[in-house]
Each structure stands twice: as structure tokens, then as C-alpha cells.
C-alpha positions, 0 to 999 in steps of 0.5 A: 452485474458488478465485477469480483475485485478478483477481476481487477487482479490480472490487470495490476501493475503498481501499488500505492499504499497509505502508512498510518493505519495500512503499514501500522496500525494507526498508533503513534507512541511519542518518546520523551524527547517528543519523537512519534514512533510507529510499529510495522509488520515485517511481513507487509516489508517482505511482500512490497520487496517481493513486488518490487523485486517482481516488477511492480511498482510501489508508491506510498502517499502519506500525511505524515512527515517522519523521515524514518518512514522514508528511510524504512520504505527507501530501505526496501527499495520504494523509490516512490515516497512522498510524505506529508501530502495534504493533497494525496491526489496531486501526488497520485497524478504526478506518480501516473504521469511520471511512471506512465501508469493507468488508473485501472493498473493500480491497487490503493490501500488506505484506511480513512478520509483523505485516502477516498479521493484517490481511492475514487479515481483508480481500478483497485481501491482496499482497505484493511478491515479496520478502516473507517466506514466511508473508506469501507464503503468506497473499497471493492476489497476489503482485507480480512486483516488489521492495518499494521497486522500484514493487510498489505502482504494480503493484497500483495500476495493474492495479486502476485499469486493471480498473476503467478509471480508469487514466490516459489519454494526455489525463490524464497531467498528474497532479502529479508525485510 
């Protein structure tokens, strides 16, 4: 019998996370100096602060390039961003060795195809319910939420309630997000 990703929960010490349709829903509008811009949920900011500020480690691994991504997540205290990864993988590797984190400690999110490889390799791989079918299939949590819509703040919460570090009434203070 296979396990409830609720048993994964416990052993979660870091999470990485996809931008384009995790963080946002996957759209891109483009202003007329050519600029792509992107809409983020203020409560997926809150959780990845909450986590940070708890302990955890939080990493993003994105295909894309825009440097305001970079400043949003290092504005939140991400110091693990690495953006335009072709090869997510590489990046995925680096991050473990460096931060001495196990596979079986990490929780991914992502939404589409290149986010299945390291999805393959870890203990924890979800999705948001819109992702495609192949990343789905691949997922042993699959969020109730939208990319973009606050599924990382569901993956946050459930594993930082699991772990009973989520904030209490006295502590909900964090800095906003």
C-alpha cells in the first residue's frame, strides 16, 4: 500500500517551487515598452515568509528570466533563486549539495513539463490543480487551488500545521508580504 502524501509531511525541511504557473497563474501581460509583467498572490508571500522566518528552506527554480521575480522572492528573504534554468535538474542538485538537503526532505511544486524531472528525484512532488496531466500524474498532492490563486500557501500551511509551526494567534505579527 502506498503512502498518503500526508506521510511525507513530518519529514519536510525545504521547499522549492516553479514561478510561472505555481506563484502566478501562468499569465504574462506584456506593456508597451515590451516588458512581461506577472500577477502574485500575496498569500503564497505570506506562507514562503512564514517558512522562511520558521526555518525552512525555500528555493525557486524558473525558466524565466525577469529580474523582478528575483527582487519579489529576495524581497521576502529567498536567498535561493535561480532563474532562467533550462536545465532545472542541475539546479535542483547544486541547491541539496550546497544546503545539505536530502530528496526525501524536499517538497516541489510545479506546474508543466520541465518541472517533472526534478519532480521524479524528490520525496514530496505537487502540483496546483490546474497543472498539465503528465505533472498531475506524477504529483502525490495534488493542491485544491489554481497556480497563482494561493496553492503554495496550501502546501505551506498543511506541512507547517503538520509540523506545528504554523502561527499561532500571538504570532501573527509576520511582516506582511
Amino acid at each position: 500500500m502506498s503512502k498518503s502524501y500526508k506521510e511525507y509531511l513530518n519529514e519536510i525541511t525545504t521547499f522549492m517551487f516553479d514561478v510561472d504557473g505555481v506563484y502566478t497563474d501562468g499569465s504574462l501581460l506584456i506593456d508597451h515598452n515590451g516588458n512581461l509583467l506577472r500577477s502574485m498572490n500575496t498569500k503564497d508571500g505570506y506562507a514562503t515568509k512564514v517558512a522562511l522566518d520558521k526555518g525552512y528552506n525555500v528555493c525557486i527554480i524558473s525558466g524565466g528570466k525577469n529580474e523582478a521575480v528575483k527582487s519579489r522572492f529576495e524581497g521576502l528573504g529567498v536567498k535561493s533563486v535561480y532563474l532562467g534554468a533550462g536545465d532545472k535538474i542541475k539546479c535542483y542538485d547544486e541547491y541539496l549539495k550546497a544546503n545539505n538537503v536530502k530528496p526525501e526532505q524536499v517538497l516541489y511544486m510545479g506546474d508543466d513539463l520541465p518541472d517533472l524531472p526534478v519532480m521524479n528525484r524528490i520525496g514530496l512532488p505537487t502540483c496546483p490543480q490546474d497543472a498539465v496531466a503528465e505533472v498531475k500524474a506524477a504529483s502525490k498532492y495534488i493542491s485544491h487551488i489554481n497556480g497563482g490563486k494561493g496553492c503554495v500557501r496550501d502546501v505551506i500551511e498543511q506541512v507547517l500545521k503538520v509540523q506545528g509551526k504554523w502561527p499561532t494567534d500571538d504570532e501573527r505579527t509576520i511582516t506582511s508580504a
